[in-house]
PQR file with spaces between the fields and no chain letter, atoms N, CA, C, O and H, PARSE charges and radii, in Angstrom:
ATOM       1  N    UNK     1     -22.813  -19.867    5.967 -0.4000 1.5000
ATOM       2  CA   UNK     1     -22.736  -18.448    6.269 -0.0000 2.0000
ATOM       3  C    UNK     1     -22.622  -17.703    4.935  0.5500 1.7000
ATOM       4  O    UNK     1     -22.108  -18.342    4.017 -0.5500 1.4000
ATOM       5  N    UNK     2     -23.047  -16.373    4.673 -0.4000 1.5000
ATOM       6  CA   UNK     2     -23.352  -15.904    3.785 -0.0000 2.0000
ATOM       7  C    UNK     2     -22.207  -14.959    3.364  0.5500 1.7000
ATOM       8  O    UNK     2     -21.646  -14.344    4.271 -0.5500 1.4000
ATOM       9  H    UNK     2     -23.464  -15.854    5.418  0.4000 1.0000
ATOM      10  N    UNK     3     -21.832  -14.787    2.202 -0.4000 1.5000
ATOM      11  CA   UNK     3     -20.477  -13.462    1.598 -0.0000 2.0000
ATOM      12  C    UNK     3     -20.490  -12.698    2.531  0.5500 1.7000
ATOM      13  O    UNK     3     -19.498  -12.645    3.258 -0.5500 1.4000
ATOM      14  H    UNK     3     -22.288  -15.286    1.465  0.4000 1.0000
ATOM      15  N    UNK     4     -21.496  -11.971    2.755 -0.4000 1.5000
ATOM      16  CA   UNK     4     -21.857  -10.632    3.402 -0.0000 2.0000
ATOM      17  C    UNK     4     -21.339  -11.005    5.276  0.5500 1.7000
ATOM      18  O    UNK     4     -20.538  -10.391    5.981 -0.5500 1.4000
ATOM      19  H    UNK     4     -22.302  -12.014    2.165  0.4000 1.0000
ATOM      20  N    UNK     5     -22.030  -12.009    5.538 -0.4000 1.5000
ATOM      21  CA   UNK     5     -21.460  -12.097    6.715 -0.0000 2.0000
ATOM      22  C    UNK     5     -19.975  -12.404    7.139  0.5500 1.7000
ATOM      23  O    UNK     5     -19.339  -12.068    8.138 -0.5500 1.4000
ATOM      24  H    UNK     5     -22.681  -12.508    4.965  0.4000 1.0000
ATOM      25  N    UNK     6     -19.626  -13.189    5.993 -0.4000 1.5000
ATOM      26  CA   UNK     6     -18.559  -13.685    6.175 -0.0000 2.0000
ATOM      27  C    UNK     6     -16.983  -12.087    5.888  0.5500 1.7000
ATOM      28  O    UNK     6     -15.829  -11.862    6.251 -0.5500 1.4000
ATOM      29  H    UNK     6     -20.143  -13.463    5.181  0.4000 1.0000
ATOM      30  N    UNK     7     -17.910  -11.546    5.157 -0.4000 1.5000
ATOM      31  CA   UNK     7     -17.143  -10.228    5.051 -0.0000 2.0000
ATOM      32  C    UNK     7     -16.960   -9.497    6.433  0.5500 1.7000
ATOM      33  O    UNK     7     -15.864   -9.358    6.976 -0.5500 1.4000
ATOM      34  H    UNK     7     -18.848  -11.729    4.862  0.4000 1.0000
ATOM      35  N    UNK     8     -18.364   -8.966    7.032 -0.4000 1.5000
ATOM      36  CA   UNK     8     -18.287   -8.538    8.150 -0.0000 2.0000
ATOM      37  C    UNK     8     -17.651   -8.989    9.617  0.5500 1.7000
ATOM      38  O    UNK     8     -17.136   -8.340   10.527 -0.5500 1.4000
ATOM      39  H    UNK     8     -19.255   -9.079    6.591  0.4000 1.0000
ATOM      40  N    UNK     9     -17.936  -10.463    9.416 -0.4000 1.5000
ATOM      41  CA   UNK     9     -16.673  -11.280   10.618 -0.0000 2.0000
ATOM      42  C    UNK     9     -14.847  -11.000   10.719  0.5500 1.7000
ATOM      43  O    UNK     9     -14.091  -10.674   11.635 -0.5500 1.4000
ATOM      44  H    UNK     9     -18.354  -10.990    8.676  0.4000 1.0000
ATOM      45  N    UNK    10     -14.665  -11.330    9.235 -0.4000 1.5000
ATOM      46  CA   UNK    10     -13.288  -10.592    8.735 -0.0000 2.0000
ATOM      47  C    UNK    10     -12.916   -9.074    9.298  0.5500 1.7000
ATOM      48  O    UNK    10     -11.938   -8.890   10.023 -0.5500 1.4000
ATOM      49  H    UNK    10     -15.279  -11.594    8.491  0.4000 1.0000
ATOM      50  N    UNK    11     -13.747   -8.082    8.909 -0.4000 1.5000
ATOM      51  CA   UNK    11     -13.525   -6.947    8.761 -0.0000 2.0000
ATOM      52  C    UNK    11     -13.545   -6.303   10.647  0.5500 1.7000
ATOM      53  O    UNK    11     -12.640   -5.677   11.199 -0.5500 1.4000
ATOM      54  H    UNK    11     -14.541   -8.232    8.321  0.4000 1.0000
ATOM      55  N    UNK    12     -14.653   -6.660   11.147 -0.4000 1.5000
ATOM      56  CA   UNK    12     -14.867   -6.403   12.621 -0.0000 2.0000
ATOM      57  C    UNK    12     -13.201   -7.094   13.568  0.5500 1.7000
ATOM      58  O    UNK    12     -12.367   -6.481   14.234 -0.5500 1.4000
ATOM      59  H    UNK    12     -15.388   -7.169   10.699  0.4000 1.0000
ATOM      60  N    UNK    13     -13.294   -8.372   13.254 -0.4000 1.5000
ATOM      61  CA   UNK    13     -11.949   -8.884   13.825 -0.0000 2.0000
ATOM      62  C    UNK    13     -10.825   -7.981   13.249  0.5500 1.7000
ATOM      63  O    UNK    13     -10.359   -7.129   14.007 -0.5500 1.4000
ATOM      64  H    UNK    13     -13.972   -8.870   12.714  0.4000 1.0000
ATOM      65  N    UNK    14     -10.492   -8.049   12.376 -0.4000 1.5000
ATOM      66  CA   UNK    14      -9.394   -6.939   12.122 -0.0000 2.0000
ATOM      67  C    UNK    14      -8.922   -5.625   12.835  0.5500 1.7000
ATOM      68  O    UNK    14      -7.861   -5.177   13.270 -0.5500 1.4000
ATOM      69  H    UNK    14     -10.870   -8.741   11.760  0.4000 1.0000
ATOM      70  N    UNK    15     -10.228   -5.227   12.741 -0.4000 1.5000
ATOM      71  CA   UNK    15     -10.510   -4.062   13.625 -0.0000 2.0000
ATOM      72  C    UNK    15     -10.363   -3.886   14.864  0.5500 1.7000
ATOM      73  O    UNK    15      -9.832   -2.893   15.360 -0.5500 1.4000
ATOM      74  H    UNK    15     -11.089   -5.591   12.388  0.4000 1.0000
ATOM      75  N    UNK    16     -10.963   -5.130   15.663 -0.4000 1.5000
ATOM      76  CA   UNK    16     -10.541   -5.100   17.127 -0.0000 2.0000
ATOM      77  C    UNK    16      -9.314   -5.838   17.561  0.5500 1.7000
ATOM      78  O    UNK    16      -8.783   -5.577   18.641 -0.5500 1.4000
ATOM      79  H    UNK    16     -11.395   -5.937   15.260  0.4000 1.0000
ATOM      80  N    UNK    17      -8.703   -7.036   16.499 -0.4000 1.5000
ATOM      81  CA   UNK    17      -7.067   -7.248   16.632 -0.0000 2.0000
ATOM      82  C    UNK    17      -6.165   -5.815   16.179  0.5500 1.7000
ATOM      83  O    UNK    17      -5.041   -5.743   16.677 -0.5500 1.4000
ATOM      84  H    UNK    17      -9.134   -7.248   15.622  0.4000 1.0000
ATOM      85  N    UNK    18      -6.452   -5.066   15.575 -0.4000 1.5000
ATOM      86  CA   UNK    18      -5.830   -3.769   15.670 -0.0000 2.0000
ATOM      87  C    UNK    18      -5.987   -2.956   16.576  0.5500 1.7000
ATOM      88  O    UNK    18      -5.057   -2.392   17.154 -0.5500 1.4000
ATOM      89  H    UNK    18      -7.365   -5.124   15.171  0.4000 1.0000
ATOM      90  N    UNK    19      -6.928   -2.828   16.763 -0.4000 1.5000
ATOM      91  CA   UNK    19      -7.106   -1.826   18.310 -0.0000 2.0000
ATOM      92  C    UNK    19      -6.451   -2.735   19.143  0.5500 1.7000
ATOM      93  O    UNK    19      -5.586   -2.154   19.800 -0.5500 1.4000
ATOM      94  H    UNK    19      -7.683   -3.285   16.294  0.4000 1.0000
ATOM      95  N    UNK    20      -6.527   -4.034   19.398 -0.4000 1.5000
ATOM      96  CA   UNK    20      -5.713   -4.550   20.817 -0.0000 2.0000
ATOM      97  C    UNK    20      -3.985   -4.388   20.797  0.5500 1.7000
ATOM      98  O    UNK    20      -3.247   -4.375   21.782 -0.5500 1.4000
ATOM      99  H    UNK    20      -7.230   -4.505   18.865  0.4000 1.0000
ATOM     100  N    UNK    21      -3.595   -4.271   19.342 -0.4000 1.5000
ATOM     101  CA   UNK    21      -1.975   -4.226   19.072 -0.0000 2.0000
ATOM     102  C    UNK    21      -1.761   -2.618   18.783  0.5500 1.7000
ATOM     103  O    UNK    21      -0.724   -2.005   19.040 -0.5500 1.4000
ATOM     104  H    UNK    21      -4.194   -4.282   18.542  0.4000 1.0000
ATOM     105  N    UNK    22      -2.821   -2.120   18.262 -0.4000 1.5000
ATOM     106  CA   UNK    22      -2.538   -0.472   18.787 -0.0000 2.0000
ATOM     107  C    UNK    22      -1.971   -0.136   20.555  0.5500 1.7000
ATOM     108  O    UNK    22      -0.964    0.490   20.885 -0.5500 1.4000
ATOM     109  H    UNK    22      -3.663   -2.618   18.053  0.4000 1.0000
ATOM     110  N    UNK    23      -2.801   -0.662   21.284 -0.4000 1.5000
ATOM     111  CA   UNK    23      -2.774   -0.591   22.711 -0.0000 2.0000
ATOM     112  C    UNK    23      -1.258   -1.713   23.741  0.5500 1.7000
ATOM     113  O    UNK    23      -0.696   -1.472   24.809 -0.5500 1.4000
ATOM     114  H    UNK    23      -3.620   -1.171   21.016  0.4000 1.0000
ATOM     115  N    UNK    24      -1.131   -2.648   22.951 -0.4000 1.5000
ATOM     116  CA   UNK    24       0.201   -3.264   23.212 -0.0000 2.0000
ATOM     117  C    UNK    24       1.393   -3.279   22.774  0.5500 1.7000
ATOM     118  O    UNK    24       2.409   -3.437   23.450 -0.5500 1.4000
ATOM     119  H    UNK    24      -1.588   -2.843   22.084  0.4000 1.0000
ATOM     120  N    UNK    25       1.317   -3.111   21.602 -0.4000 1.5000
ATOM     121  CA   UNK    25       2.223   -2.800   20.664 -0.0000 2.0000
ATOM     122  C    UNK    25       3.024   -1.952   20.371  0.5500 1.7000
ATOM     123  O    UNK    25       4.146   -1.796   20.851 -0.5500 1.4000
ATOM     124  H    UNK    25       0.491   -2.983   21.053  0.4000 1.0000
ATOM     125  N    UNK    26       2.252   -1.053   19.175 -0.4000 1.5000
ATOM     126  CA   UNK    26       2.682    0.040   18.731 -0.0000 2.0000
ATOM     127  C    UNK    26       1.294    0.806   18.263  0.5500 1.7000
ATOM     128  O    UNK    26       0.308    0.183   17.868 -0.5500 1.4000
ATOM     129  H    UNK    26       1.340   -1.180   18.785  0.4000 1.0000
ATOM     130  N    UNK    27       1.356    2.235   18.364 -0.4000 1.5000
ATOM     131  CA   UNK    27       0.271    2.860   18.161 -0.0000 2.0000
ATOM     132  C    UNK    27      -0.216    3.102   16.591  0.5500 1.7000
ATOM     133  O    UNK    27      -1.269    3.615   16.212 -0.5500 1.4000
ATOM     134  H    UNK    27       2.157    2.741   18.685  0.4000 1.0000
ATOM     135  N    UNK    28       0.889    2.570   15.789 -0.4000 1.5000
ATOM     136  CA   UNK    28       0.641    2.548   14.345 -0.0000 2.0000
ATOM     137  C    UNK    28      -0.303    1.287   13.995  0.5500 1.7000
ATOM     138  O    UNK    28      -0.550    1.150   12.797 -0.5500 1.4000
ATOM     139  H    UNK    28       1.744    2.154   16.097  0.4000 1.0000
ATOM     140  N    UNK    29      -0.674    0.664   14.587 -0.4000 1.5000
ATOM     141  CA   UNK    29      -1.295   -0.316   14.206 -0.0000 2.0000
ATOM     142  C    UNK    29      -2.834    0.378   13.852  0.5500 1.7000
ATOM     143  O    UNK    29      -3.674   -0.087   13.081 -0.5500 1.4000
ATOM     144  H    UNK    29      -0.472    0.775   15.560  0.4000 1.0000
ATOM     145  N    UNK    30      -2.923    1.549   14.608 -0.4000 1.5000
ATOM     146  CA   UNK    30      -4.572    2.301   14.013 -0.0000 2.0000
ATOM     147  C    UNK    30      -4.171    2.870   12.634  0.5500 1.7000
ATOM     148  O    UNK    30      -5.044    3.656   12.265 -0.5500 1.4000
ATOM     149  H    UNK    30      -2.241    1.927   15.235  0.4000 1.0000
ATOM     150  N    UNK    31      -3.470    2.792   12.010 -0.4000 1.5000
ATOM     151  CA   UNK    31      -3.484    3.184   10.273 -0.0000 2.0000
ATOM     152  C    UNK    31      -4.093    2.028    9.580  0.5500 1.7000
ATOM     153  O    UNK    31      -4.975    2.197    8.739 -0.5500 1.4000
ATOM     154  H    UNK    31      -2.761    2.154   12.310  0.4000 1.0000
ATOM     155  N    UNK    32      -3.610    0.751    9.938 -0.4000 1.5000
ATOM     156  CA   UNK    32      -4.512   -0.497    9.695 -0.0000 2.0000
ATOM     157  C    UNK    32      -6.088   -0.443   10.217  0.5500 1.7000
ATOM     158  O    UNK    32      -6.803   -0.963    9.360 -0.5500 1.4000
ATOM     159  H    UNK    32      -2.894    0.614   10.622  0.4000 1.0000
ATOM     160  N    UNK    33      -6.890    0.055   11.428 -0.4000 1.5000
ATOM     161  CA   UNK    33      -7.572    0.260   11.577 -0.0000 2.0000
ATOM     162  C    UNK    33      -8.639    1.042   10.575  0.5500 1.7000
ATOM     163  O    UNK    33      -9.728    0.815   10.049 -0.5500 1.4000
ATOM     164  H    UNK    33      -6.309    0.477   12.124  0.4000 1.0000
ATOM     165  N    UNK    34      -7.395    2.381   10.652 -0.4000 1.5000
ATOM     166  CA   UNK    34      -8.078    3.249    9.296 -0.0000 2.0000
ATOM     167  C    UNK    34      -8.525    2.923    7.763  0.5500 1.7000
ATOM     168  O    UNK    34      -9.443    3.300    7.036 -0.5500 1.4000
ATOM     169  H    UNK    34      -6.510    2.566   11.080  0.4000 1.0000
ATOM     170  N    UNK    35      -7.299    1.939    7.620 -0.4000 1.5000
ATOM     171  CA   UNK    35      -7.416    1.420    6.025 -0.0000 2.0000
ATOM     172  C    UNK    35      -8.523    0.169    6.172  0.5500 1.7000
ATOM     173  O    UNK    35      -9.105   -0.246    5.170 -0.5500 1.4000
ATOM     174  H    UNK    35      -6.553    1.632    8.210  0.4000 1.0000
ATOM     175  N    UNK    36      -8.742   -0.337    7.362 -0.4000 1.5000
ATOM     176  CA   UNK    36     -10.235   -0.997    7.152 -0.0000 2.0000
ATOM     177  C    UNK    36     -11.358   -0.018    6.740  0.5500 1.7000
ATOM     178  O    UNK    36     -11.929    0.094    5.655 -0.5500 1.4000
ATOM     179  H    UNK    36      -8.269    0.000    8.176  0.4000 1.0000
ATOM     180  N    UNK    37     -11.514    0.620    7.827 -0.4000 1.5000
ATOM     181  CA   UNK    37     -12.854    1.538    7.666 -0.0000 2.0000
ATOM     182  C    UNK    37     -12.533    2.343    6.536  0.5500 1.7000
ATOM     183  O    UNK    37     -13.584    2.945    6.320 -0.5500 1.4000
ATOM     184  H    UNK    37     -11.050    0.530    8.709  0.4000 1.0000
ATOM     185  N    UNK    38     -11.527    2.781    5.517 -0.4000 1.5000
ATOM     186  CA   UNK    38     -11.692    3.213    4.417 -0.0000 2.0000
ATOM     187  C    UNK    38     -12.229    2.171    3.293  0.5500 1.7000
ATOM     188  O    UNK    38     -12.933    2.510    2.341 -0.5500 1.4000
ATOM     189  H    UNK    38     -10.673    2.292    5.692  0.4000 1.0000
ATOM     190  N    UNK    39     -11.922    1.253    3.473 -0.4000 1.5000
ATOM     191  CA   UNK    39     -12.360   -0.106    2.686 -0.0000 2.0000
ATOM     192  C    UNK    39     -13.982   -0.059    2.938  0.5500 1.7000
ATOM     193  O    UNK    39     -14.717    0.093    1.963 -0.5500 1.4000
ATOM     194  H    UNK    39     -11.351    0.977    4.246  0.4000 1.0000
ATOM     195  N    UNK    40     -14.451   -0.172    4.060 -0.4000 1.5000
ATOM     196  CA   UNK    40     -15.597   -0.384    4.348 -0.0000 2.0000
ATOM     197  C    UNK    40     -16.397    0.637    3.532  0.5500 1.7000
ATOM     198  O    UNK    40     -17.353    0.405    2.792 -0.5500 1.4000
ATOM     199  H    UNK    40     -13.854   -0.296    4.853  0.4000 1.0000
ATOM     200  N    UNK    41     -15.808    1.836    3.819 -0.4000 1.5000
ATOM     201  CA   UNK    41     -16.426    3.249    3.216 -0.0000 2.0000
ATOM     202  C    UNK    41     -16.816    3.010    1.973  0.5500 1.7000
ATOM     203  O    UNK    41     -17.963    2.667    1.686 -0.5500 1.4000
ATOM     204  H    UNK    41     -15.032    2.024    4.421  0.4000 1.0000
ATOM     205  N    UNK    42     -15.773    3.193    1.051 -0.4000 1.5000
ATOM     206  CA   UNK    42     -15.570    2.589   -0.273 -0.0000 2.0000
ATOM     207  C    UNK    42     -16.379    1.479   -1.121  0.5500 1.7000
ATOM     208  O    UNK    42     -16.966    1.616   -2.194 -0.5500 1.4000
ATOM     209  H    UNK    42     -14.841    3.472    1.284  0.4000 1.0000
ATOM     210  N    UNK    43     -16.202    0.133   -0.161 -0.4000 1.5000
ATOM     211  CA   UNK    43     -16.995   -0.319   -0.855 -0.0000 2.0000
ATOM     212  C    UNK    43     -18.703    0.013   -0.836  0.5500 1.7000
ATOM     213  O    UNK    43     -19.480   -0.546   -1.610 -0.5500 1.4000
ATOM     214  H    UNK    43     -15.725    0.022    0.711  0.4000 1.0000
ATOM     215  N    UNK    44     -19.160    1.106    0.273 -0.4000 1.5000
ATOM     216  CA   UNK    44     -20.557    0.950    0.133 -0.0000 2.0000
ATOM     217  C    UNK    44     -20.535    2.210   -0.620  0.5500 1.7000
ATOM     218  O    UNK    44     -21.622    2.283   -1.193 -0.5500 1.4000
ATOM     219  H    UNK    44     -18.529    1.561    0.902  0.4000 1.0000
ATOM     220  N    UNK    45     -19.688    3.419   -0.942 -0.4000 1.5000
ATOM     221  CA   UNK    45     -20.122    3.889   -2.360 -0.0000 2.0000
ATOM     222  C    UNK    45     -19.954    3.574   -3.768  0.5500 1.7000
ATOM     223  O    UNK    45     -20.363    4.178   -4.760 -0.5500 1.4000
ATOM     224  H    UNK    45     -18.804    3.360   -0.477  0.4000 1.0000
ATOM     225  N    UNK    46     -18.894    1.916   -3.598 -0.4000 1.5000
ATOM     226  CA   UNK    46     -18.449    2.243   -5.498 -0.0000 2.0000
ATOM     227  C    UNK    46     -19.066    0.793   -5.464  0.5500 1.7000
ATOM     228  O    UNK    46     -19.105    0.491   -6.656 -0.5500 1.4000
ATOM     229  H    UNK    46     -18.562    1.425   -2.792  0.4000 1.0000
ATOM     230  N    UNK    47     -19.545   -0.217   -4.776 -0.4000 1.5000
ATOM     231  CA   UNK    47     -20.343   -1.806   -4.508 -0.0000 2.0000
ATOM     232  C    UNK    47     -19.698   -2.605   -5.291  0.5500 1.7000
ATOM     233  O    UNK    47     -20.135   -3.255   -6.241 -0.5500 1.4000
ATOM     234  H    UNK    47     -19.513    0.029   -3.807  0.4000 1.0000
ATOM     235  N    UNK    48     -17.724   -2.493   -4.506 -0.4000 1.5000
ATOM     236  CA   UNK    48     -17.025   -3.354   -4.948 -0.0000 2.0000
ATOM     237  C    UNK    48     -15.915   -3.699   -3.408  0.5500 1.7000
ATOM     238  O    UNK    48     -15.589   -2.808   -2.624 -0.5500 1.4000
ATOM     239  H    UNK    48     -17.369   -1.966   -3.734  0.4000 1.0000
ATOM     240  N    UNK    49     -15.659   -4.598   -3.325 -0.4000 1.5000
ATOM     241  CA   UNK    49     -14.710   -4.935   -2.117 -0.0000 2.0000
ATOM     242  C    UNK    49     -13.943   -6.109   -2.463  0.5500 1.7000
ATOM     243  O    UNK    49     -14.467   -7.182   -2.759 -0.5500 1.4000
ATOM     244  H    UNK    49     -15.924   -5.322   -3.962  0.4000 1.0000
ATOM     245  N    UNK    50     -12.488   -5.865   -2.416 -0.4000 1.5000
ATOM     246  CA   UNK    50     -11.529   -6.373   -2.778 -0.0000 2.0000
ATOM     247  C    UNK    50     -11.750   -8.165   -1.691  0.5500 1.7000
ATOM     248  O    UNK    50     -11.648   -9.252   -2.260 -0.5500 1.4000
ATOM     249  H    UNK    50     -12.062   -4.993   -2.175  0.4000 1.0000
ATOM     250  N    UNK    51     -11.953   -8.078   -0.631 -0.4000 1.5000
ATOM     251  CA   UNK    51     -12.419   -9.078    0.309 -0.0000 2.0000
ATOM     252  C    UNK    51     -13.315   -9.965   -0.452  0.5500 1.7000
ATOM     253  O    UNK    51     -12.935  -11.101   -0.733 -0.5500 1.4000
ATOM     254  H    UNK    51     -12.036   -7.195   -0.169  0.4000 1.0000
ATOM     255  N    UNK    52     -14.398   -9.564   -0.784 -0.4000 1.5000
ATOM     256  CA   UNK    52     -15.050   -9.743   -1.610 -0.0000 2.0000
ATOM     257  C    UNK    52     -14.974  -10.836   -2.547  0.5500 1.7000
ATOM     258  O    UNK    52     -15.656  -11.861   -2.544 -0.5500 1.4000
ATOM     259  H    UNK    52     -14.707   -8.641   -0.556  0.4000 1.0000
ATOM     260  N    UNK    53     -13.883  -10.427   -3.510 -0.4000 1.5000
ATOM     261  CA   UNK    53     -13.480  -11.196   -5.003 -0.0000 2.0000
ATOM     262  C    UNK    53     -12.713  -12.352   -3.826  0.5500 1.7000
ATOM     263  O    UNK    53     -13.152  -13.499   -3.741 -0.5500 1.4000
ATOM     264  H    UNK    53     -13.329   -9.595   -3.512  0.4000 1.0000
ATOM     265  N    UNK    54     -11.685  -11.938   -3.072 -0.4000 1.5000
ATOM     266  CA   UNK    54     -10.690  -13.240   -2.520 -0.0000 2.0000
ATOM     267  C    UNK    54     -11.238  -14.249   -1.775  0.5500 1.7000
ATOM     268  O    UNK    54     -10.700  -15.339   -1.578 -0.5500 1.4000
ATOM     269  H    UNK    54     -11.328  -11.006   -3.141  0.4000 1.0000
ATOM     270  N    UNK    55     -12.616  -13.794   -1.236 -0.4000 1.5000
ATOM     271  CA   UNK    55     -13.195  -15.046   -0.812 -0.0000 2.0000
ATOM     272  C    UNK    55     -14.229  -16.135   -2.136  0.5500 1.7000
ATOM     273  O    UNK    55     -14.554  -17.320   -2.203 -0.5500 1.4000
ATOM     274  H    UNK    55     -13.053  -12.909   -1.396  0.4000 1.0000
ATOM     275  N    UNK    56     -14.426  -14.957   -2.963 -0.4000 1.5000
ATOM     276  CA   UNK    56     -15.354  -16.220   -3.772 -0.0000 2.0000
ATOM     277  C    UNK    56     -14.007  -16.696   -4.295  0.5500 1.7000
ATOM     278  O    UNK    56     -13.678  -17.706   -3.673 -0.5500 1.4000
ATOM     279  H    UNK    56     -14.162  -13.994   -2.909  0.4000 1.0000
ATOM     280  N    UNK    57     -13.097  -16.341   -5.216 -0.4000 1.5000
ATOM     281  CA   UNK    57     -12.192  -16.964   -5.133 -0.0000 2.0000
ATOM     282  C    UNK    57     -11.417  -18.133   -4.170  0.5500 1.7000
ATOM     283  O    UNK    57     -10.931  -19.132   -4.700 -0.5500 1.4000
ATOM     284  H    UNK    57     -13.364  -15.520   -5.721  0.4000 1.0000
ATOM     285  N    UNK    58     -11.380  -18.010   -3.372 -0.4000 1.5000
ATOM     286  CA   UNK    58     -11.259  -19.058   -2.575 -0.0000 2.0000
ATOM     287  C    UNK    58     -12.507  -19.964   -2.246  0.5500 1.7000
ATOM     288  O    UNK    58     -12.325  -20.564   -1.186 -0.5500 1.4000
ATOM     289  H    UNK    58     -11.775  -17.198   -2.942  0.4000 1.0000
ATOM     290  N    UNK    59     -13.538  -20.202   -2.748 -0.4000 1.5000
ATOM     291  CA   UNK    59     -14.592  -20.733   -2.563 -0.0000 2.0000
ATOM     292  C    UNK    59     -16.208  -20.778   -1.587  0.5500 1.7000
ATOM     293  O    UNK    59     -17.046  -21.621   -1.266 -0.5500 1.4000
ATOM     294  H    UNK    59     -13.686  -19.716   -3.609  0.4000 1.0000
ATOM     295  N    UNK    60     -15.986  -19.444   -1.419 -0.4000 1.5000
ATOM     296  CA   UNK    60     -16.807  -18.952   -0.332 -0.0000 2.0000
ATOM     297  C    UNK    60     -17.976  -18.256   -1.260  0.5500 1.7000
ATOM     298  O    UNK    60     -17.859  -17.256   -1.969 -0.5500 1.4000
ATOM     299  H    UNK    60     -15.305  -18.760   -1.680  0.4000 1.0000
ATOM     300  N    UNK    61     -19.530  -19.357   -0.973 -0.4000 1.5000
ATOM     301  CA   UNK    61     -20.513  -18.872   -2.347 -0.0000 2.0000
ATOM     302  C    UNK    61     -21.299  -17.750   -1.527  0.5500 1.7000
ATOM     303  O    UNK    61     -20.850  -17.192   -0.525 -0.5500 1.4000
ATOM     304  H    UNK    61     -19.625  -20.169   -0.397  0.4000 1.0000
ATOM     305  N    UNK    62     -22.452  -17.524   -2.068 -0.4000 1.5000
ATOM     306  CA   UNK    62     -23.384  -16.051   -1.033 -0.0000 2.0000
ATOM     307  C    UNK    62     -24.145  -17.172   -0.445  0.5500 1.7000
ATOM     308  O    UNK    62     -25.043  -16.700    0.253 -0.5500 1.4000
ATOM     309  H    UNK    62     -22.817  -17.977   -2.882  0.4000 1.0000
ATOM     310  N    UNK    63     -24.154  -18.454   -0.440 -0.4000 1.5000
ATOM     311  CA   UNK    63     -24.870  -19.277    1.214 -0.0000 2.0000
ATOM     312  C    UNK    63     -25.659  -18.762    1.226  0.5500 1.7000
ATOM     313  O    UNK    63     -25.705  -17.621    0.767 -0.5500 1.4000
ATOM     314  H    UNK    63     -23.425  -18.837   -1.007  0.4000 1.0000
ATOM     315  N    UNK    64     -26.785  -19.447    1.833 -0.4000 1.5000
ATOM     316  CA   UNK    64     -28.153  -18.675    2.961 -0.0000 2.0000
ATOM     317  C    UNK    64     -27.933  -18.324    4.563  0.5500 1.7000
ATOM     318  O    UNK    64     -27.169  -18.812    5.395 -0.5500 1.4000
ATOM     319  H    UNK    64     -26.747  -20.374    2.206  0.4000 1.0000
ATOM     320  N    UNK    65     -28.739  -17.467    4.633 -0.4000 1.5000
ATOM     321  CA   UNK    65     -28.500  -17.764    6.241 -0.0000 2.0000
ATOM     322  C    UNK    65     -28.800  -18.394    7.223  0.5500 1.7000
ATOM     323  O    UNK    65     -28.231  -18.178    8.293 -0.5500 1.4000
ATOM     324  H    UNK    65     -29.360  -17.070    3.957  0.4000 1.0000
């Protein structure tokens, strides 16, 4: 699997384990929501994502698909 995908699997799950603990939980859990999609934002204007560095770091290459 490829950086890119492997970014987007991360980032989508986050998103919808926050929305499900927004809804059971506590409703603060959508600030985590938010600080994804600001991440997301971010990295497609400055084409840097912190996710990014911690997975090649951890050994995750850009793969084919």
């Amino acid at each position: 699997m490829t950086l890119e995908r492997w970014i987007r699997l991360i980032a989508g799950t986050f998103i919808l384990v926050s929305l499900i603990l927004s809804q059971v939980h506590s409703p603060y859990w959508l600030l985590f929501t938010a600080f994804v999609g600001l991440n997301l934002f971010q990295s497609a204007l400055t084409r840097w994502c912190l996710m990014e560095d911690l997975l090649r770091k951890l050994g995750v290459g850009e793969g084919h698909a």
